[in-house]
C-alpha positions, 0 to 999 in steps of 0.5 A, a space after each residue: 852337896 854334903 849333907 849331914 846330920 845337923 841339916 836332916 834333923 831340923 827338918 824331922 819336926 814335920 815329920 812327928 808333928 806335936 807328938 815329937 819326943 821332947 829330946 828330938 824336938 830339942 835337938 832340931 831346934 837347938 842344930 839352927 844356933 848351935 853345933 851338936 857335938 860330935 863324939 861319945 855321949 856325955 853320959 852312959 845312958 843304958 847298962 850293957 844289958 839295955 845297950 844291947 837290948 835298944 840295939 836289937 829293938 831298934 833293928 826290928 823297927 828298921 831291920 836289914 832288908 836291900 838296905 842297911 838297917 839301923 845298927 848299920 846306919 848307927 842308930 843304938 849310939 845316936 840315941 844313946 847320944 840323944 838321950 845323954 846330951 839332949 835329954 832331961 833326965 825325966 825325959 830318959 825315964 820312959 826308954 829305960 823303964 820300957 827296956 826294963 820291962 821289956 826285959 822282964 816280959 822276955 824272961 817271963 814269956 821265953 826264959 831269955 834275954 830280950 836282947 837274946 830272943 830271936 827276931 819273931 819273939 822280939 817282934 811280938 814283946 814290940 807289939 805287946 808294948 805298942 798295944 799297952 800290955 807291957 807297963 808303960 810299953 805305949 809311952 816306950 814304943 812311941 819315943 823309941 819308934 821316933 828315936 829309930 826312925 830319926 837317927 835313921 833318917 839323919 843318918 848318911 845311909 838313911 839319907 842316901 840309901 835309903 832315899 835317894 837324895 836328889 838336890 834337883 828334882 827332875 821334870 814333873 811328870 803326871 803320868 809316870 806309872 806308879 809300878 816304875 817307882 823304884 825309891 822314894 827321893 828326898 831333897 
């Protein structure tokens, strides 16, 4: 059975519930009428400098571990693809004014690009955006999280290596011991 991202993105609704980010909400539900068309986005979204700056961050959200993380699963252009073609422009204004200052929080805090930083620098200007000490950094880290973890999600590495897709789960078995779980399945 293939599957795709088209098919993974109308289920991703559930997963955020009401708080979903417009953009995702509009692509899910726009996939059941309509194709999303496959190529480069509409419009360039981010300048090099936030381009690389979402790229990085998005790997913090979902980093290399035994799996691919989310620039191996193609997340940066996914969300550049989905801000483009699937955003209204005010919807654009929290990712790019939270990279902004992101930006501006790295240069102050560590004297380099953010883009730059080292792994531990990057995770702690996510956590000052998380907790609200970065200007507009919780509407940012919201949208942005859902963005990652969508375009992860959708993607065929984060479908199939991830999880595990099994299109027939197989028998029920109450009493399987936890500790021999090795992945979570999806179907």
């Amino acid at each position: 059975m293939n599957i795709d991202r088209r098919a993974a993105l109308t289920g991703v609704l559930a997963l955020f519930g009401a708080g979903v980010f417009a953009p995702i909400a509009r692509a899910a539900q726009m996939t059941a009428t309509q194709m999303i068309p496959e190529g480069p986005p509409s419009v360039a979204v981010f300048t090099p400098a936030q381009r690389a700056l979402m790229t990085a961050l998005s790997e913090r959200v979902i980093p290399t571990t035994d799996t691919p993380g989310a620039i191996a699963a193609g997340v940066p252009a996914f969300i550049e693809k989905l801000l483009a073609d699937w955003a209204m422009p005010d919807d654009r204004v929290p990712i790019v004014a939270g990279l902004d200052a992101i930006e501006a929080r790295s240069q102050q805090d560590y004297k380099v690009a953010a883009a730059k930083a080292t792994p531990a620098q990057q995770d702690a200007l996510l956590t000052l955006a998380m907790n609200g000490q970065i200007p507009g950094g919780k509407t940012f880290f919201e949208a942005f999280r859902q963005l990652v973890i969508t375009g992860y999600y959708t993607s065929e590495i984060g479908i199939t290596q991830e999880r595990e897709y099994l299109p027939v789960p197989g028998e029920y078995n109450g009493a399987f011991p936890y500790s021999q779980v090795n992945k979570v399945y999806s179907a």
